[in-house]
Backbone as CSV, one residue per row, in Angstrom:
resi,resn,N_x,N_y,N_z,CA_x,CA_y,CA_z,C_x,C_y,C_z
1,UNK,0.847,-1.172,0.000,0.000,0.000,0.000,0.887,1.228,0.000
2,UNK,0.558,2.367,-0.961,1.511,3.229,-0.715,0.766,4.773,-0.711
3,UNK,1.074,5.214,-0.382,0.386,7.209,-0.041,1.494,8.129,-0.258
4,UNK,0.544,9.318,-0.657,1.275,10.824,-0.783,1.118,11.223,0.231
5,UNK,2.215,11.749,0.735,2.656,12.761,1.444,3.138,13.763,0.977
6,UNK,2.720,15.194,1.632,3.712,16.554,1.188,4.678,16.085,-0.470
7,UNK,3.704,15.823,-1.431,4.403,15.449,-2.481,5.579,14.146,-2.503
8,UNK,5.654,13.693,-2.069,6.359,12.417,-1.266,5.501,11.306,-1.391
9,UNK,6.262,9.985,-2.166,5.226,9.288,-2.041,5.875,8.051,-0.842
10,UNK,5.562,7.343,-0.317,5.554,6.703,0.546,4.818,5.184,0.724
11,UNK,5.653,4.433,1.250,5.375,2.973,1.366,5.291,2.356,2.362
12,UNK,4.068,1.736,2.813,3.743,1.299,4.168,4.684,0.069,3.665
13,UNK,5.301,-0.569,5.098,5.346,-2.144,5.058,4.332,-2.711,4.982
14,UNK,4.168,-4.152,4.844,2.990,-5.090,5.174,3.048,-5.193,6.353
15,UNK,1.894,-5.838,7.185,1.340,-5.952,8.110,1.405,-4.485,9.024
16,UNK,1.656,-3.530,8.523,1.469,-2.358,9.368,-0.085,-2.176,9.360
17,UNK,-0.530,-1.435,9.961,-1.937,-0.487,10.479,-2.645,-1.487,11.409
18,UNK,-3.487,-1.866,11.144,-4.337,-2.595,12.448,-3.656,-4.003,13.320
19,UNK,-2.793,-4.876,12.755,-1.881,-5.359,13.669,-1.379,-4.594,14.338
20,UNK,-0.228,-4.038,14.031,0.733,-3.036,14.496,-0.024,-2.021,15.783
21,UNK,-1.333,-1.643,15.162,-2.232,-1.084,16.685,-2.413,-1.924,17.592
22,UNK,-3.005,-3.004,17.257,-3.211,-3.975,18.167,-2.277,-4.064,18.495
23,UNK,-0.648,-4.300,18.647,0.090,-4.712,19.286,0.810,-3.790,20.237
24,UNK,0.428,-2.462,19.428,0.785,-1.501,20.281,-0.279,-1.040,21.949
25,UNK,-1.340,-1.722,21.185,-2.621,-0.874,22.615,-2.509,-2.698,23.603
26,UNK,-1.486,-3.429,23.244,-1.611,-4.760,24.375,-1.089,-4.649,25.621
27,UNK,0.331,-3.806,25.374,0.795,-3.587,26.818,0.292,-2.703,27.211
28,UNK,-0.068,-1.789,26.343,-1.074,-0.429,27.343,-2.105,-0.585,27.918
29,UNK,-2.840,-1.652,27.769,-3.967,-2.076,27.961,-3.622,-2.803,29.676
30,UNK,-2.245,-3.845,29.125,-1.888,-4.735,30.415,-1.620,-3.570,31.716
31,UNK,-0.899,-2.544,30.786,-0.489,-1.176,32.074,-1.711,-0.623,32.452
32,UNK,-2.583,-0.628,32.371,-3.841,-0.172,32.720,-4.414,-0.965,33.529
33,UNK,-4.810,-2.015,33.105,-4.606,-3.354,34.040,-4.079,-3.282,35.591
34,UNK,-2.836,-3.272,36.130,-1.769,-3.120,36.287,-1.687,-1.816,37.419
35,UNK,-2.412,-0.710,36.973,-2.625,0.130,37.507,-3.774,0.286,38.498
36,UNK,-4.874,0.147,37.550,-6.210,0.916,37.807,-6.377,-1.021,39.258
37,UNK,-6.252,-1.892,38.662,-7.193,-2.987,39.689,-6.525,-2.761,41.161
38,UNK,-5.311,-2.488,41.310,-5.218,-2.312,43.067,-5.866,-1.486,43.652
39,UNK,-6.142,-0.442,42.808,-7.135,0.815,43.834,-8.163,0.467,43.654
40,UNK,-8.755,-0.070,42.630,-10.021,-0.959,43.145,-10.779,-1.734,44.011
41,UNK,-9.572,-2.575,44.103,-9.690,-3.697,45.050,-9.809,-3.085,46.557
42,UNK,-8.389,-2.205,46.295,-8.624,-1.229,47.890,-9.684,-0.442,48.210
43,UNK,-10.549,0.067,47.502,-11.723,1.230,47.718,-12.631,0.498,47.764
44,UNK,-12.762,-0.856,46.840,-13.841,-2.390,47.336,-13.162,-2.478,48.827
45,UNK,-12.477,-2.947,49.248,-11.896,-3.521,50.969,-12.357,-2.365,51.600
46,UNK,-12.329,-0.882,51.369,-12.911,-0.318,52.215,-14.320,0.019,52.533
47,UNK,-14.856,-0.515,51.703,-16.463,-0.588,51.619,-17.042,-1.961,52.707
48,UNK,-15.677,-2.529,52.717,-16.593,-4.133,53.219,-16.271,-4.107,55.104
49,UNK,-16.824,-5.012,55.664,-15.882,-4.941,57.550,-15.065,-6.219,57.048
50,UNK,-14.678,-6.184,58.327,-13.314,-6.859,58.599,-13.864,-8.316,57.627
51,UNK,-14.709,-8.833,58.767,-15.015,-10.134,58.500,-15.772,-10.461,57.056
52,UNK,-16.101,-9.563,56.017,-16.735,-9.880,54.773,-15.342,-9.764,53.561
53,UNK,-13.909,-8.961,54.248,-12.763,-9.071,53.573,-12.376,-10.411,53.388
54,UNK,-12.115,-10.651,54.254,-11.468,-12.666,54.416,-12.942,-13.567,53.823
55,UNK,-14.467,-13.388,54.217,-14.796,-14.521,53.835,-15.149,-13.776,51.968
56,UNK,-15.313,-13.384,51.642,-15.875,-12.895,50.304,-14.774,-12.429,49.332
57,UNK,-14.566,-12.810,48.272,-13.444,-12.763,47.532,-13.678,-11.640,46.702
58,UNK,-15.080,-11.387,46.484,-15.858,-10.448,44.918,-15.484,-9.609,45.297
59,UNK,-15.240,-8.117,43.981,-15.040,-7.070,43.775,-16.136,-6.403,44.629
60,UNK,-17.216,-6.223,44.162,-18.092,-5.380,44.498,-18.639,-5.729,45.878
61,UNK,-18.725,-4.962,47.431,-19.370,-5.975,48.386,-20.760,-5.765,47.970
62,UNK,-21.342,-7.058,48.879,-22.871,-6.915,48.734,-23.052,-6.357,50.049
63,UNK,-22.513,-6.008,50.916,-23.606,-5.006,51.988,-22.485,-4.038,51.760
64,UNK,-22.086,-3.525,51.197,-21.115,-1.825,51.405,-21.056,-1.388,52.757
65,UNK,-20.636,-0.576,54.101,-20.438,-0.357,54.986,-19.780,1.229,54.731
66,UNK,-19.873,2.294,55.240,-18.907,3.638,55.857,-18.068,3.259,56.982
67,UNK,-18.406,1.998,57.785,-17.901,1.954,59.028,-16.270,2.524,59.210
68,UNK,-15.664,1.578,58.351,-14.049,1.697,58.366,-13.496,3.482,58.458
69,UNK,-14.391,3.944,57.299,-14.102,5.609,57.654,-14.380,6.258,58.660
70,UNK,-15.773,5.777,59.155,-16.306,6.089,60.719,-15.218,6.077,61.614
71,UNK,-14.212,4.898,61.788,-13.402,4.429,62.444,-12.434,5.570,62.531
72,UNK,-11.995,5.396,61.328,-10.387,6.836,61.108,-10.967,8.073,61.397
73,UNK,-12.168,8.326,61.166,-12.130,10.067,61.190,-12.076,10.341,62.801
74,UNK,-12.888,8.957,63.553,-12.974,9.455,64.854,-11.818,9.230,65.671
75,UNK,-10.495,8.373,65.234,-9.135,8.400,65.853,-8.946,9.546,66.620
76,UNK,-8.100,9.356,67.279,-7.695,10.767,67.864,-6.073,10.977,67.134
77,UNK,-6.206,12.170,66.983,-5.342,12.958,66.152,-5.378,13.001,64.894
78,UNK,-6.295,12.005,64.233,-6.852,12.556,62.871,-7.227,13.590,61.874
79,UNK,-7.682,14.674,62.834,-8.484,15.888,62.490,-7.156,16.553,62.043
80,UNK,-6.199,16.818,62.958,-4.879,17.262,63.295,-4.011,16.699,61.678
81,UNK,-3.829,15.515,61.871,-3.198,15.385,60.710,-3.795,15.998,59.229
82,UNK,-5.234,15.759,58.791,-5.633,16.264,57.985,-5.303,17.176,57.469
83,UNK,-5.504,18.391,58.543,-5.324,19.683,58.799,-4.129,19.822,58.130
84,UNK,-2.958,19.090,58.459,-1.847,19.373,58.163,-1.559,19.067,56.271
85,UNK,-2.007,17.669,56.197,-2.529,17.446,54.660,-2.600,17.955,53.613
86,UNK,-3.712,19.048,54.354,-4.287,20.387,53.353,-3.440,20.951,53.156
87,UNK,-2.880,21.364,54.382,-2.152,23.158,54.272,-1.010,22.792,53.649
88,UNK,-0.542,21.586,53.588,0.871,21.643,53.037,0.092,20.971,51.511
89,UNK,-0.624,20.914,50.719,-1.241,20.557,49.686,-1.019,22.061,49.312
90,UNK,-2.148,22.451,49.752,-2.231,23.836,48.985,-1.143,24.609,48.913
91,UNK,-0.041,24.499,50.041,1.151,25.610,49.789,1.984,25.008,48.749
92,UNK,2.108,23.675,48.339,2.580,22.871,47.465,2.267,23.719,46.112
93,UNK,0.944,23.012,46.031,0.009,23.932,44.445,0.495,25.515,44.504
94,UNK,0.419,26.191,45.777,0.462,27.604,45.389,1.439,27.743,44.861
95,UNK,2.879,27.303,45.663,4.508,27.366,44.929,4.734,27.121,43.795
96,UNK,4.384,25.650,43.117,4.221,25.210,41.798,3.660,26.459,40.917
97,UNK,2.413,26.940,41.253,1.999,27.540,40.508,2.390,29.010,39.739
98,UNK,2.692,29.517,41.398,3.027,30.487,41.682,4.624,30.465,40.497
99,UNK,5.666,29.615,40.778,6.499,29.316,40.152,6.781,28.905,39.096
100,UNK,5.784,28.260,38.273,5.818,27.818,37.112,6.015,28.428,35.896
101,UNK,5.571,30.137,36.139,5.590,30.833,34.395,6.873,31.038,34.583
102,UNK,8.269,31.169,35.773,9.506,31.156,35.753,10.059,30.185,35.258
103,UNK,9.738,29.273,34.907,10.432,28.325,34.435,11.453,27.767,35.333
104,UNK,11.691,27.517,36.215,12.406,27.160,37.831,13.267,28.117,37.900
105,UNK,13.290,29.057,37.052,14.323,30.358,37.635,14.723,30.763,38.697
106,UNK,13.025,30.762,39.695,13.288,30.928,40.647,13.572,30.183,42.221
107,UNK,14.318,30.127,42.515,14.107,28.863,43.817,14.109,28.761,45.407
């Protein structure tokens, strides 16, 4: 198969275009894979209690629960850490931001 380009003519190999995609979107696909199912699994475990983690293997629970968050927010010293979370989040973003049309010029 061959095409113009910018007056240029040009020659695909064989088996290029839809193999060649396919083989390209397999590991991206596996990296996606790879990525995305542990936080799944974890934001499923936090939906479930203790005892529906160990006996129930499935993704999705069938009774969902808040409890586990119930648990952490009411820790003591929780609030405290949060707190801290934020403020150093946002002074993060502000610096970045703040810094960014310098191009790290500044430091």
């Amino acid at each position: 198969m061959s095409s113009q380009v910018g007056g240029e003519r040009t020659v695909e190999a064989p088996g290029s275009g839809r193999a060649q995609k396919f083989l390209v979107w397999i590991p991206l696909a596996a990296l996606l894979v790879w990525t995305v199912l542990p936080i799944l699994i974890t934001l499923s475990i936090s939906f479930k209690t203790r005892a529906d983690v160990f006996a129930t293997p499935q993704l999705l629970p069938a009774n969902p629960t808040l409890d586990a968050y119930q648990s952490v927010i009411e820790r003591q010293g929780f609030r405290g850490a949060f707190v801290n979370s934020v403020v150093v989040g946002l002074a993060s973003m502000f610096r970045v931001t703040a810094w960014a049309p310098g191009g790290g010029c500044i430091g």
